[in-house]
VOZA-802825 format. One record per residue (C-alpha): z, y, x; chain; residue in three letters. Coordinates in pm, whole numbers, plus 50000, padded with zeros to 5 digits. Example, Ala and Ser with C-alpha at 12.3 -4.5 7.8 and 13.67 -1.06 7.14 Angstrom:
BEGIN
<site z="50780" y="49550" x="51230" c="A" r="Ala"/>
<site z="50714" y="49894" x="51367" c="A" r="Ser"/>
END
This chain:
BEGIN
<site z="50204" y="48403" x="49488" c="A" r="Unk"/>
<site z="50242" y="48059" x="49571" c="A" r="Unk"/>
<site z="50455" y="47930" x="49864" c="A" r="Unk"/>
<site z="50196" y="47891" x="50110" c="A" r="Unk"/>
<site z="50032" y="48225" x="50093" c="A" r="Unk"/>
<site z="50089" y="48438" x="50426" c="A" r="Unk"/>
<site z="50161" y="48786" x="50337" c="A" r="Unk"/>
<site z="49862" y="48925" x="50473" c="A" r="Unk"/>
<site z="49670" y="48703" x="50191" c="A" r="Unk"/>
<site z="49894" y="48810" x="49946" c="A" r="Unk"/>
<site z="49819" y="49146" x="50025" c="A" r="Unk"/>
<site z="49416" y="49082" x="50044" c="A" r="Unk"/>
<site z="49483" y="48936" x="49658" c="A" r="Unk"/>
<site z="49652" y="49217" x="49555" c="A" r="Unk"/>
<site z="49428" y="49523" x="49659" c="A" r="Unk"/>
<site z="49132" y="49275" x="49506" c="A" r="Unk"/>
<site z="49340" y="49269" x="49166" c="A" r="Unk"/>
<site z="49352" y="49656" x="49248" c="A" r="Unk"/>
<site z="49753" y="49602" x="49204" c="A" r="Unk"/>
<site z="49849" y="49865" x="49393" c="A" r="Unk"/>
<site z="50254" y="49881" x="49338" c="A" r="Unk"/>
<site z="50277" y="49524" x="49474" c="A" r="Unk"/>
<site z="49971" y="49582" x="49739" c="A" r="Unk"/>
<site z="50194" y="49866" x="49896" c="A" r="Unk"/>
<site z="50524" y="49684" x="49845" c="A" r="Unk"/>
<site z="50367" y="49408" x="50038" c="A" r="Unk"/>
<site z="50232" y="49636" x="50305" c="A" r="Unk"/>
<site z="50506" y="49839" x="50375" c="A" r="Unk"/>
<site z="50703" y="49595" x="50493" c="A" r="Unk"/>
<site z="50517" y="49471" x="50788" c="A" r="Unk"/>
<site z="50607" y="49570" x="51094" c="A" r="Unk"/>
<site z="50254" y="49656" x="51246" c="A" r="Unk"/>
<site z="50127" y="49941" x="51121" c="A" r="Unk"/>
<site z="50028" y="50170" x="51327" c="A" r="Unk"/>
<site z="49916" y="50476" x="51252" c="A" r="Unk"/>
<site z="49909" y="50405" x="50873" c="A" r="Unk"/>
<site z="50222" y="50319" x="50824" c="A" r="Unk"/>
<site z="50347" y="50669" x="50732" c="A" r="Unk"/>
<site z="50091" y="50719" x="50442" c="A" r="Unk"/>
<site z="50179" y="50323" x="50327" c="A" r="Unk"/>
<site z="50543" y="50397" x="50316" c="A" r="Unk"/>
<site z="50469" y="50699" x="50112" c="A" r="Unk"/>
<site z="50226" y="50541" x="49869" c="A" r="Unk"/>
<site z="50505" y="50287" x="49814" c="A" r="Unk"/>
<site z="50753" y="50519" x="49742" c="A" r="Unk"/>
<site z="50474" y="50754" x="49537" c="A" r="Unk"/>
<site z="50458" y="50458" x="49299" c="A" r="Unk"/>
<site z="50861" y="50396" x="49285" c="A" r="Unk"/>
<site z="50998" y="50762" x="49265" c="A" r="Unk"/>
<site z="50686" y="50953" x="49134" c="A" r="Unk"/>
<site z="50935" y="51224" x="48992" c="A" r="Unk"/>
<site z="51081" y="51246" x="49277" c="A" r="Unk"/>
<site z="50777" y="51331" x="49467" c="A" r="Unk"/>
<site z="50669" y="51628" x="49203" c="A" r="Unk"/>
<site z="51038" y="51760" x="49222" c="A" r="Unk"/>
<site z="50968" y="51823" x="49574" c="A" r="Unk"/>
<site z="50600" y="51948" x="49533" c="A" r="Unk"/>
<site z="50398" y="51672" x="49646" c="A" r="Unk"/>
<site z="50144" y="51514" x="49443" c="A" r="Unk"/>
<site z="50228" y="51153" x="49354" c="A" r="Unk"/>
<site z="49820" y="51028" x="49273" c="A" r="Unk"/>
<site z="49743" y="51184" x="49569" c="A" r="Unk"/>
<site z="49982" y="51002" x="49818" c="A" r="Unk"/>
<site z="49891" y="50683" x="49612" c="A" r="Unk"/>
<site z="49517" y="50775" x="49709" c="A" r="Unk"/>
<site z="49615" y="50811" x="50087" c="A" r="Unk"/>
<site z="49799" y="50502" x="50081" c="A" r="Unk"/>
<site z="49482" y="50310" x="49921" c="A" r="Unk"/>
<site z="49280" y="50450" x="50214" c="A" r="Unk"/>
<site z="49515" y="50385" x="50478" c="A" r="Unk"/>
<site z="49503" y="50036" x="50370" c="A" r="Unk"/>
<site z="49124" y="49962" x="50360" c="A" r="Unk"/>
<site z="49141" y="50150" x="50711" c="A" r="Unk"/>
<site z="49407" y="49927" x="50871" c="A" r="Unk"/>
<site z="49314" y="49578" x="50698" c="A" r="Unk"/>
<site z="48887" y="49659" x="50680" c="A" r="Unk"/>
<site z="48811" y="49324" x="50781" c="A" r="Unk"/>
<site z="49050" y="49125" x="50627" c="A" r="Unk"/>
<site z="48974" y="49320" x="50274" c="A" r="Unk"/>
<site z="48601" y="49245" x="50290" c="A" r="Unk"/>
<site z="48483" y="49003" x="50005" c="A" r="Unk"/>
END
């Protein structure tokens, strides 16, 4: 990531390089989210504490999978190639 890319670009370049760890690290810390904020956060966190996540019965892939949608839902135009 160089200097001058906004976040929101850096984002765009990491859900194209399907780097999902640093697209929701990017993500969810903006402070606009909206509705899709909840399953960004817990995407993040899916791919940070998965262990955690089983301990207390909740699929990690699927939160990741959530998370992925939630994205392409909030940033659809931005994301499109």
């Amino acid at each position: 990531m160089g200097g001058s890319m906004t976040k929101l670009a850096a984002l765009v370049a990491a859900v194209h390089a399907h780097d999902w760890p640093v697209a929701f690290r990017i993500a969810a810390r903006f402070p606009r989210l909206g509705p899709e904020r909840a399953a960004i956060v817990r995407a993040h966190e899916a791919c940070v504490r998965p262990d955690f996540y089983r301990e207390v019965g909740k699929d990690p892939e699927l939160l990741i999978a959530e998370g992925k949608a939630a994205i392409f839902a909030k940033y659809e135009k931005e994301l499109r190639v």
